[in-house]
N, C-alpha and C positions, 0 to 999 in steps of 0.2 A: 526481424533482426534490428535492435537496435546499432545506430551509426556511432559512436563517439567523436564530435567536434572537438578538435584540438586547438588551441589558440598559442600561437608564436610568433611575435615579429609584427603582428601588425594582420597577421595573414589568419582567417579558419579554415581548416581541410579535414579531409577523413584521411586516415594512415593507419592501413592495415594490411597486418601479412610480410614476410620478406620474401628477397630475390630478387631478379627483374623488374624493372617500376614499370606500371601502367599507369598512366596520368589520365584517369575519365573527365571531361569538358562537356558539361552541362549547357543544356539551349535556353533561349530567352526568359519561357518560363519553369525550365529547368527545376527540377528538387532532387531533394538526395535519395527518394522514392524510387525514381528515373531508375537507380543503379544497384538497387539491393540485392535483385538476382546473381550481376556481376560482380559484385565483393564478396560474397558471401561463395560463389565459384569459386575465385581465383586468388581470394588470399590466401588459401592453402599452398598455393606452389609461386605467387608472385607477392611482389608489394605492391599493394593496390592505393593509390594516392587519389583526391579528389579537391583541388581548391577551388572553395569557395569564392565563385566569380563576384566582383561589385559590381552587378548589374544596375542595383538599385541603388546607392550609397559611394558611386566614385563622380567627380566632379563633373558637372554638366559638360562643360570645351573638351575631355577627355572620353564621354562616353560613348565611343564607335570601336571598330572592329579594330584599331594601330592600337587603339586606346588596350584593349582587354588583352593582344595580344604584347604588351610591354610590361603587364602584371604578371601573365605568368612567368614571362623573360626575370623578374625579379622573385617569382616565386621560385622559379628552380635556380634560380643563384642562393638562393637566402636557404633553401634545403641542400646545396650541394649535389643535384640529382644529374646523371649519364646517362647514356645508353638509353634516353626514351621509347617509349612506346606509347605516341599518344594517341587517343581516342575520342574524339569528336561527335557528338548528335547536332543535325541540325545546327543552332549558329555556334556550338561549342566544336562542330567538324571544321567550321571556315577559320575559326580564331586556333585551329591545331595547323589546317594549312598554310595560314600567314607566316605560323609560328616556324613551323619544315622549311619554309622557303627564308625564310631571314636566320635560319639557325638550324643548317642540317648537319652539320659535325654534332649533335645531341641528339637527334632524332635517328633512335635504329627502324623503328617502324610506326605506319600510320594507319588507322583502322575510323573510316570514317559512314556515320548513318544516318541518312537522311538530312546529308550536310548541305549547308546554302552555299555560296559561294559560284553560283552557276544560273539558277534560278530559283526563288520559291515564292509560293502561294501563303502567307504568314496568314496565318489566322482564320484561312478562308475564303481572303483575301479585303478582311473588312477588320482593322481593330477593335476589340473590345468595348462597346459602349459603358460608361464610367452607370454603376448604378445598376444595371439591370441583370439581373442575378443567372434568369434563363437565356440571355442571350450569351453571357461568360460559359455557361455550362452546353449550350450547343455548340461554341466554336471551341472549347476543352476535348469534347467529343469527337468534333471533326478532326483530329488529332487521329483518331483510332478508328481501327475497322472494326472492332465490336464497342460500340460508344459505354458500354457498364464497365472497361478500364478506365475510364474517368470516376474515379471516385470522390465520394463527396469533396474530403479531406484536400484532392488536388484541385476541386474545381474550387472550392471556399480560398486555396491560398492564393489562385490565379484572381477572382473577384477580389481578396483583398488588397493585392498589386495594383488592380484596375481604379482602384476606389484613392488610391493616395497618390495627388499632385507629382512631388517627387520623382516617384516611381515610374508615373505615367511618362513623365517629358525625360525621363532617362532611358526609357524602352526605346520610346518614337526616337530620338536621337542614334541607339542603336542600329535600328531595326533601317532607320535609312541611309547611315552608314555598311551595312549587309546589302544592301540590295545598291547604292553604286559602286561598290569595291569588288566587280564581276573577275574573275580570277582565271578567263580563259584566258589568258595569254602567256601567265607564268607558271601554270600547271606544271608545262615538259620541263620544271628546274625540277619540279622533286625527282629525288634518284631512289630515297628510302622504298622497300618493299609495300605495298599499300594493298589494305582489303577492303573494299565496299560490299555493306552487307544493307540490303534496301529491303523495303515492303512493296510487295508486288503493287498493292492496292496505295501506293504513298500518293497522295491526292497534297500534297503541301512541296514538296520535291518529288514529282512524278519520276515512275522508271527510267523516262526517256534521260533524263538528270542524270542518272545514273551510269547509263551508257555513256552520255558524253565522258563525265568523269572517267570512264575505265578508259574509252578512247585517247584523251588528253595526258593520263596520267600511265607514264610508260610501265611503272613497272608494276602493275596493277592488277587484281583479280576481283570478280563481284558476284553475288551469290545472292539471290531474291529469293525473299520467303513469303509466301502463299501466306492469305488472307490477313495482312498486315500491313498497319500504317506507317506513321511516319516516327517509331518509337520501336523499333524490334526487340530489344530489350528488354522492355516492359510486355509486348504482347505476347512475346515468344521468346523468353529467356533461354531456355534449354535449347532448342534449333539455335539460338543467338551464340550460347556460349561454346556449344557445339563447333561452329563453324571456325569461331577465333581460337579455339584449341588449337583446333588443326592446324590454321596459320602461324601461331604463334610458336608449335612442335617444329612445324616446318623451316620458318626462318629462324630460329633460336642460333644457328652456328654462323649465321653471315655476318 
């Protein structure tokens, strides 16, 4: 399935489907790949939105987690969008909860996978050597419990990230903005309904991650799926989309 990028405003996103908006948030090394199973679900009965994060391309003193959470603050002003339903992978789950808690009159639901905001293991816990083709492509792998979801195509876009200046000192600027902006304390503000749907086998935000989150976050339900990383979506779409039906049936009248 091809995605169509839309370009308005300053801003690109995917914009498909009407109804309800689900606003998908992409992780660091994020692509639109990540989410094809899920648009292609859920445009038929939602509008499914996707902006394109400036991970790579927004100003150096701005690239941290207040930062990306103040773009999409002017992305859903600039579409006029209500009643969210955001959804979070990994650091696109932390920059959804920054977003619930500075702005929960817009937030009807939060569905978060394999989000940081708590603890994670980035990378393996080693970034990316600039250059080296098979070290990008084993920690792309470490991503997944079966490492052949790595496909060429995601691992060439992640080397090609790794290879450009830029890029590189925009990630690390992210990446240790995510890891001091630890979010137990202000969890118990979210009041929105909240799903956590993990990989049993998530080795980058382990289970235990999970649990906390469900603990922390009151109004909260989590649901682990067998032999899966830190990507449920890509490795197990159907189980994935499965499960956010159900929630999304469920709270649809609150």
């Amino acid at each position: 399935m091809d995605l169509e990028i839309k370009k308005e405003g300053g801003f690109e996103f995917i914009d498909e489907g009407e109804g309800q908006v689900l606003i998908l948030l992409h992780g660091l090394f994020g692509a639109l790949s990540n989410w094809q199973g899920v648009v292609s679900h859920f445009k038929k009965n939602y509008r499914v939105v996707i902006p394109m994060m400036p991970l790579y391309t927004m100003p150096l003193p701005q690239a941290s987690v207040p930062g990306l959470v103040e773009f999409v603050e002017e992305f859903v002003a600039f579409k006029n969008l209500s009643e969210l339903t955001l959804l979070g992978n990994s650091l696109g789950g932390h920059v959804a909860l920054e977003y619930a808690i500075k702005n929960p009159s817009y937030v009807k639901r939060l569905v978060l996978t394999g989000s940081s905001g708590l603890f994670e293991d980035s990378m393996g816990g080693s970034f990316p050597k600039r250059g080296n083709y098979e070290f990008v492509k084993e920690r792309v792998e470490y991503t997944f419990y079966y490492p052949e979801t790595a496909t060429k195509e995601l691992v060439d876009e992640v080397f090609d990230i790794t290879n450009s200046n830029p890029k590189v000192l925009r990630i690390i600027s992210i990446a240790k903005s995510a890891q001091r902006n630890n979010m137990a304390k202000d969890l118990g503000k979210i009041t929105a309904p909240t799903l956590l749907i993990w990989g049993l086998n998530d080795t980058i935000t382990p289970p235990i991650v999970a649990h906390e989150f469900n603990r922390l976050i009151q109004n909260s339900e989590l649901h682990f799926i067998d032999h899966c990383c830190h990507a449920p979506m890509m490795e197990h779409p159907e189980a994935f989309n499965s499960i956010l039906d159900r929630f999304l049936i469920k709270t649809a009248s609150l």
